[in-house]
Every structure is written in C-alpha cells, then in structure tokens.
N, C-alpha and C positions, 0 to 999 in steps of 0.2 A: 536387491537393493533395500536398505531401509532406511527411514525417512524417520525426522522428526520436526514438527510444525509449532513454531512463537509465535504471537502475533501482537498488535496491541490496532484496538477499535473501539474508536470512541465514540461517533454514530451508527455503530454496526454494520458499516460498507465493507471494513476488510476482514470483519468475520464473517460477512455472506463466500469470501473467497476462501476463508482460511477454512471453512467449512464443507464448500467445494473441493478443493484440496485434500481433505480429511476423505468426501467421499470416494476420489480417485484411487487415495493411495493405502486405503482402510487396512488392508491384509498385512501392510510391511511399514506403518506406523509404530515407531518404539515411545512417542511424545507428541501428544496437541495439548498447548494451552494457552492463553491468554499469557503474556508473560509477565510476571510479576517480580523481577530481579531473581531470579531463581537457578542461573543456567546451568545442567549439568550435562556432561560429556555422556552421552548414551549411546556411543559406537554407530552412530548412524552414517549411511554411505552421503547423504543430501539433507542439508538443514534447509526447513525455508521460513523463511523469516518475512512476518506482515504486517506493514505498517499504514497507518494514518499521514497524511503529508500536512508539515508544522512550518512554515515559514520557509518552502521550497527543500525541506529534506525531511527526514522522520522525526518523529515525539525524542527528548531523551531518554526513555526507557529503553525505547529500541537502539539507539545509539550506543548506550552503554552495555546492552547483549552483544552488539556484534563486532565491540573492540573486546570481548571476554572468548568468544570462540575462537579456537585455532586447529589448523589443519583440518579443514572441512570445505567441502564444496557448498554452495548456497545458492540457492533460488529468491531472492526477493520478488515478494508480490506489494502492492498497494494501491491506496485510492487516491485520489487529487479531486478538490472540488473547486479550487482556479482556475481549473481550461483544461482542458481537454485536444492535449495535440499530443504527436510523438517528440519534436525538440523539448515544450517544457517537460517530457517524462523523463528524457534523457537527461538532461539538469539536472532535477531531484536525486533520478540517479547516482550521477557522476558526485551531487553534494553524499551522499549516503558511502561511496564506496571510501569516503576519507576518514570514514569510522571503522572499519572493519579490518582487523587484524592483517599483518602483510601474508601470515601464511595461508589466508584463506581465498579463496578463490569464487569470484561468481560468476557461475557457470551460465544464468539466463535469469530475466526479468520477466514481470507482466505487472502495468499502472492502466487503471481504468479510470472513468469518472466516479465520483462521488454526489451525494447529496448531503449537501450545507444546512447547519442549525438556519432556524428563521431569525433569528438574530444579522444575522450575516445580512440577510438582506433588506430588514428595518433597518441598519447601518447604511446599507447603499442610498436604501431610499430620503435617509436624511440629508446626505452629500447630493443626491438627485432635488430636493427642494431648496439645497442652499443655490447650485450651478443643474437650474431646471433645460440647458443646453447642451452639457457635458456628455457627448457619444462614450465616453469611453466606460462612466459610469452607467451610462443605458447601456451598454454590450455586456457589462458585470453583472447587473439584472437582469439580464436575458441570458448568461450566463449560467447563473443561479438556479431561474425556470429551467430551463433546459437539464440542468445534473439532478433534479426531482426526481426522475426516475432511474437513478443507476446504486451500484450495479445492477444493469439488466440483463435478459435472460443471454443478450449477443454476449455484453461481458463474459459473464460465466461461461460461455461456449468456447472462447476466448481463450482465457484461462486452462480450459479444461484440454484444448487443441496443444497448449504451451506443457503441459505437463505431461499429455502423452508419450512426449518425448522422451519423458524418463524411466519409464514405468518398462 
C-alpha cells in the first residue's frame, strides 16, 4: 500500500497526528505536507487527509482538497476543541463527507480532542461576567481546561490502533 498524508493545523494538534501517521506509515509514504492548495494525484492506494475543526466541519483549504481528489480511498483524521464525544465527531464528519468528490470513498476516521487558543476562553470568561449563573458557559470553561492537554499520549495510541489497520 502506499500512502499519501494532507493536513492543515492551525494550533499544532493535527499535525501531532498527521506526524504520528507519517511515523506508522514512513516506508510506503509517496506525500506528507501541510496542504497548501497544491494536490497532486501520486498513485497512492490511501489518502489521509487532516484537519482542524472550523464551525463543526474543516478549514476551507481542506474542503477544497477533498472536492479536488477522485478515485481514492481516504482516511480522515482531526481535532475538535468543542467537546469531545463520538456524536459531535460523527457531525463534523458526516458535515466533511459533503465536500468530498462522489468517487471517493472513506474508508475510516479518528477525531480527538484538541487544545484551544487562550482567546477562546478570555471569550468564555467575558459571557461568564456578563451571566455569572450560566452552567453552560461554565461547562465551556471546563471544557476548555480540560482539551489543555490533547492530543494526548491515549489519543495518539488511538490513532495509531486505527491505522494499524491498514498497514
């Protein structure tokens, strides 16, 4: 089999994967890069394609890769720093698969947590002084605290369980 890996990381969460990835599948690697509008067809048996999560699906950059591939099988991986469940990864999912060319096919996923700019939660923390009551913006904050440390080593173990599979 050979492989070629896209990604796009904007806090470095899905390049700790997309790097992971690179190490799994090093010997039968024909492409890893950050993707920068560039996609070219390199005979690979499995594209995987890695994204940052943008308003419950991927960046446009990756959206417009993966309405440009065709006839390919594809592993999406990515990070989510909203929540951390399997329904909302399945979401994101299911939003991503409505970019991707009809001939191509995706064979398997993996969406971990993420860790969020500090912005994000000087944001929360202003909506928390305006409604000093509001559970849902305390769960967002605790939220927040909580995705500080991923991907973690479980993620990547994760990952690396999901991709054995292809190798």
């Amino acid at each position: 089999m050979k492989y070629s890996i896209y990604y796009e990381s904007k806090t470095g969460n899905t390049k700790l994967l997309a790097e992971k990835a690179y190490d799994i599948l090093k010997n039968n690697i024909v492409k890893f890069e950050e993707y920068k509008d560039n996609y070219i067809d390199n005979n690979e048996d499995i594209i995987l394609v890695g994204f940052w999560t943008d308003k419950g699906s991927a960046a446009d950059n990756i959206k417009k890769l993966l309405s440009k591939i065709e006839n390919k099988k594809i592993i999406l991986f990515g990070t989510a720093g909203f929540m951390s469940n399997k329904e909302y990864y399945n979401k994101i999912i299911n939003n991503i698969k409505k970019d991707i060319n009809d001939s191509c096919e995706v064979i398997d996923y993996y969406m971990c947590q993420g860790k969020m700019g500090i912005g994000i939660r000087k944001r929360y923390e202003k909506s928390l002084d305006v409604n000093p009551n509001d559970e849902n913006i305390k769960g967002m904050i605790n939220n927040f605290d909580n995705a500080l440390t991923h991907p973690d080593k479980d993620d990547l173990k994760g990952f690396e369980g999901l991709l054995n599979k292809y190798i």
